[in-house]
FITOR-864597 format. One line per field, with one value per residue (C-alpha): residue in one letter; x, y, z. Coordinates in steps of 0.5 Angstrom, whole numbers, plus 500, padded with zeros to 3 digits. Example, Ala and Ser with C-alpha at 12.3 -4.5 7.8 and 13.67 -1.06 7.14 Angstrom:
2
r a;s
east 525;527
north 491;498
up 516;514
//
This chain:
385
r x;x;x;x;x;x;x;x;x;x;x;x;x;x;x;x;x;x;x;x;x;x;x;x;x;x;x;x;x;x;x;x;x;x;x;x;x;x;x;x;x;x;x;x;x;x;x;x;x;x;x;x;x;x;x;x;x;x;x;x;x;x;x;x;x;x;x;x;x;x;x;x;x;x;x;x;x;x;x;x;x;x;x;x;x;x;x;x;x;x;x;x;x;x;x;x;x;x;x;x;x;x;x;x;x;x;x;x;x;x;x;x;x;x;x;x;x;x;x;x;x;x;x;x;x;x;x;x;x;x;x;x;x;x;x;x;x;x;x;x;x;x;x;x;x;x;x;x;x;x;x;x;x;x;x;x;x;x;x;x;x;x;x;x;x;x;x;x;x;x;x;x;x;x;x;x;x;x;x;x;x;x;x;x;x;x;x;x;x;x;x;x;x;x;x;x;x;x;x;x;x;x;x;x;x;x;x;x;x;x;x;x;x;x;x;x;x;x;x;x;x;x;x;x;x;x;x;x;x;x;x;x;x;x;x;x;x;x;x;x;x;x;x;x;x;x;x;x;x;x;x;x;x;x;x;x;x;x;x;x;x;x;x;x;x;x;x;x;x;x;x;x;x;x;x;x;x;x;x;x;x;x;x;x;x;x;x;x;x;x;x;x;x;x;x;x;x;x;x;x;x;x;x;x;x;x;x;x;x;x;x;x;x;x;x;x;x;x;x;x;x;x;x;x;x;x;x;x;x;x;x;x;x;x;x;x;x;x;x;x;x;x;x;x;x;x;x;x;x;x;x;x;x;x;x;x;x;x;x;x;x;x;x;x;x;x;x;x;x;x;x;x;x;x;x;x;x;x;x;x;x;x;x;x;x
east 749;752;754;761;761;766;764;756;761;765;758;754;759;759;751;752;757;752;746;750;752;745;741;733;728;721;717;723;726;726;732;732;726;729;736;733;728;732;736;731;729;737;736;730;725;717;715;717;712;714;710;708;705;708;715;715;718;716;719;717;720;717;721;718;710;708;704;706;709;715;716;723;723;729;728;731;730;735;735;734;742;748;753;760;767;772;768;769;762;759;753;752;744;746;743;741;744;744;745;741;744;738;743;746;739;737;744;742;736;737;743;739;734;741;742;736;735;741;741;733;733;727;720;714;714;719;717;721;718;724;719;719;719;721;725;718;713;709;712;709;703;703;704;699;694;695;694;700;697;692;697;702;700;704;705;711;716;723;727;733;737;744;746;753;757;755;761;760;757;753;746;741;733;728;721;714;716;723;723;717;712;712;707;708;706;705;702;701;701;697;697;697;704;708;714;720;720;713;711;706;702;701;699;706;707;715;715;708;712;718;714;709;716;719;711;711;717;713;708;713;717;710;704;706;708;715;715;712;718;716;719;717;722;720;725;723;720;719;716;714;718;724;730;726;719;716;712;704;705;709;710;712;714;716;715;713;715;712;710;703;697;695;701;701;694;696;701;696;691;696;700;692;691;699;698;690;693;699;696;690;696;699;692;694;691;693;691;694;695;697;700;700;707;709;707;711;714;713;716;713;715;716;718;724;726;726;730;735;736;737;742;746;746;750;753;758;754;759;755;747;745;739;737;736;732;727;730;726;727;722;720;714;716;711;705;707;706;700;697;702;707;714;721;725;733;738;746;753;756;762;765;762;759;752;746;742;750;752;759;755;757;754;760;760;763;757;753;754;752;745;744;745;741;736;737;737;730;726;730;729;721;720;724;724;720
north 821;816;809;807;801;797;797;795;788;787;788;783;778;777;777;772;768;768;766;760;758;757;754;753;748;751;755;754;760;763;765;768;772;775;777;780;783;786;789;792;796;798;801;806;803;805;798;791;787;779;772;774;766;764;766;772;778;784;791;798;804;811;817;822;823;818;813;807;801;796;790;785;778;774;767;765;758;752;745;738;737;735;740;737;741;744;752;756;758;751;749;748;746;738;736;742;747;753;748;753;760;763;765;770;772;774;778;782;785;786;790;794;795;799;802;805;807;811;814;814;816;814;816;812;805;799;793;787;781;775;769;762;755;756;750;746;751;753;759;765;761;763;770;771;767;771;778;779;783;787;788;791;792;793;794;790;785;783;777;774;768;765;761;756;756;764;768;773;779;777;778;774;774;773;775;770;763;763;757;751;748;742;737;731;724;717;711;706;699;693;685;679;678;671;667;668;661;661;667;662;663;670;676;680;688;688;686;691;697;696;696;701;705;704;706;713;715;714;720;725;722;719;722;730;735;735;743;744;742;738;732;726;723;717;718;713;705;703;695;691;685;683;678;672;675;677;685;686;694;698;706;709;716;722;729;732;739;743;750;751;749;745;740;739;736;732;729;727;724;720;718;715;712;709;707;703;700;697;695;691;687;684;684;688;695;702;708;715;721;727;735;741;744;750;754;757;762;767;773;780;782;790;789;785;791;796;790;790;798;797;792;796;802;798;792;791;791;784;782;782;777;775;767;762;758;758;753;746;747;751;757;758;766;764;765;773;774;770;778;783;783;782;779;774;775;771;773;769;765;763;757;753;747;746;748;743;740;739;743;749;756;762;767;773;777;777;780;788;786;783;789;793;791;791;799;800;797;801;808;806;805;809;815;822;828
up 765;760;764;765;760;762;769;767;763;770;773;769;768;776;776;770;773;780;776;774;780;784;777;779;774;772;777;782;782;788;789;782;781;788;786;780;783;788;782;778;785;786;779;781;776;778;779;780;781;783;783;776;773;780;780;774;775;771;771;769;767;764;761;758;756;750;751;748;752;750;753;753;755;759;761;767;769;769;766;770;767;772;770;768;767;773;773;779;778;777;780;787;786;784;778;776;771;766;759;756;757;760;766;760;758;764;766;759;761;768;764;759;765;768;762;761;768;768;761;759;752;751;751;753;758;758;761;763;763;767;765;769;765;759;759;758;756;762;763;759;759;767;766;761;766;771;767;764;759;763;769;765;758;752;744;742;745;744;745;746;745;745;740;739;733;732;733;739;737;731;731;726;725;720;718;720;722;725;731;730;734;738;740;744;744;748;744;749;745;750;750;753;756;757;758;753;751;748;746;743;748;749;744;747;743;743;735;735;738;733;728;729;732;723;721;724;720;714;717;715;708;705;709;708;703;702;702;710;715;720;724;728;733;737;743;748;747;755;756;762;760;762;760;760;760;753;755;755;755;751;752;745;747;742;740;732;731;725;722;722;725;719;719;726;726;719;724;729;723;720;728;730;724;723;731;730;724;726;733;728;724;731;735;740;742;741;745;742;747;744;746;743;747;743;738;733;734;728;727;725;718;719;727;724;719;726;729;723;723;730;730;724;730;734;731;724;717;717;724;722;718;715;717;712;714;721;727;728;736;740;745;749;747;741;746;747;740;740;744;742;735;736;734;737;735;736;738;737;743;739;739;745;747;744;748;753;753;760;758;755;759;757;754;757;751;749;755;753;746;749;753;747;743;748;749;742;740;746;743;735;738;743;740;744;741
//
């Protein structure tokens, strides 16, 4: 039996809107994996399994005989971010808030989770997967620790992601590398710290950080190749020192971001031996600590093409478009394609603040596009006989 669309968009707008009002940081969504939880049994689905990589969901749908299983993901945690603005949904958890959209996500599958549920249409297993954590990139790496993939295996899998400045109900992806890596590090610089009227006396770091904080932007204009993307940001130089006391220990904090693996572990190279050489020129120690965050995020080039026909199906030619370039920002999406081959999507938000913005919200015209493409991709590769 067909579903009544405009009551699944009033549904899902107070879903979202309920999502937004209560926000819960990484591995703290407790009340959110329980309202989703509670939905998917709502809709009859044959299994809802919760605690999945801490507070996970996942949910399982079959219809017919095939054998072969698809999974979709949604995000569902918030960001460490006091939300501003006079909404009537504003969140009620101080300092918290969905910056980021994963409040929409969420909403979107546990729409495609009704739809398909009600309809069917398909022939083979779905899995939704509601991750935890994505926000500092634990999430999915604690779903696939706990036996993601033997638990609830699957094939293929898709996402979703808002984006600002796209207009609402526009749908754009790529092949191979579409969002890139990030790797953080810590430089900590140590010396001999002293009185600011005689820094004579002392081996104080300040001058060494500043100019170890200036060599670092050297790694990506002189120690690359101008054809691999990548970036260096420091972020954050924190010292021991006060108004009249000159530090001893400077913390140099940031992240890189890059493409491939090659590029990443040339920046490492280059950070350490930027870090010792500047700390040897001011006499000064150098300790390099450096993380690997997120993997890029690399699409499969013939899922892409199966992405596109199903956004045809549903959206105006005008509407899908193919991205020019890969994004530098990052998603822990990545580590499921590291296990099964798939494809992560952008979808329009119009023309709202920009995401991790303390005014974003979440546009719920484009909710139903979400749910819609969801549907559309598991009947496109789960076709009935």
């Amino acid at each position: 039996m067909a579903i009544d669309i405009d009551a699944l968009r009033n549904e899902m707008t107070a879903w979202r809107r309920d999502l937004h009002a209560h926000p819960e940081f990484g591995f703290e969504e407790q009340r959110t994996s329980a309202f989703v939880a509670a939905k998917l049994r709502e809709f009859g689905l044959d299994d809802v399994a919760e605690g999945v990589g801490g507070t996970g969901v996942v949910g399982t749908l079959k219809r017919g005989s095939g054998n072969r299983s698809i999974a979709l993901r949604a995000d569902m945690d918030a960001l460490r971010i006091p939300e501003q603005g006079n909404l009537l949904y504003k969140s009620s958890n101080p300092g918290v808030m969905h910056a980021c959209g994963h409040d929409g996500h969420t909403t979107m599958l546990l729409g495609a989770a009704k739809l398909l549920a009600e309809e069917g249409g398909f022939d083979g297993t779905v899995r939704f997967i509601f991750q935890p954590a994505e926000e500092w990139g634990r999430g999915a790496l604690a779903m696939l620790a706990d036996g993601l993939m033997e638990r609830y295996p699957f094939e293929e899998i898709y996402g979703i992601h808002n984006m600002p400045g796209l207009p609402v109900g526009t749908f754009e992806t790529r092949p191979g590398a579409i969002m890139s890596a990030e790797d953080n590090f810590e430089i900590v610089l140590r010396g001999v710290g002293g009185h600011a009227a005689r820094p004579h006396g002392g081996n104080e770091v300040l001058i060494a950080a500043c100019a170890l904080v200036t060599n670092l932007q050297t790694i990506v204009s002189r120690r690359l190749s101008p054809t691999d993307t990548s970036v260096v940001s420091v972020t954050e130089l924190i010292t021991d020192g006060t108004r009249n006391a000159l530090p001893g220990e400077a913390r140099i904090l940031g992240d890189a971001r890059s493409f491939r693996s090659e590029v990443s572990a040339e920046i490492e190279k280059q950070m350490r031996i930027i870090a010792e050489g500047t700390a040897l020129a001011y006499n000064v120690s150098a300790e390099v600590t450096y993380t690997r965050e997120f993997v890029p995020l690399l699409n499969d080039p013939d899922l892409v093409e199966e992405t596109f026909a199903a956004a045809y199906s549903i959206f105006p030619e005008k509407n899908v478009r193919m991205a020019r370039e890969p994004m530098t920002g990052s998603e822990d999406f990545a580590h499921f394609l590291e296990h099964a081959p798939g494809v992560f999507v952008f979808l329009g938000n119009g023309d709202s603040p920009p995401l991790h913005n303390p005014r974003y919200d979440f546009c719920d015209d484009g909710l139903i596009h979400g749910t819609n493409f969801h549907t559309a991709i598991v009947r496109r590769r789960l076709p009935l006989p």
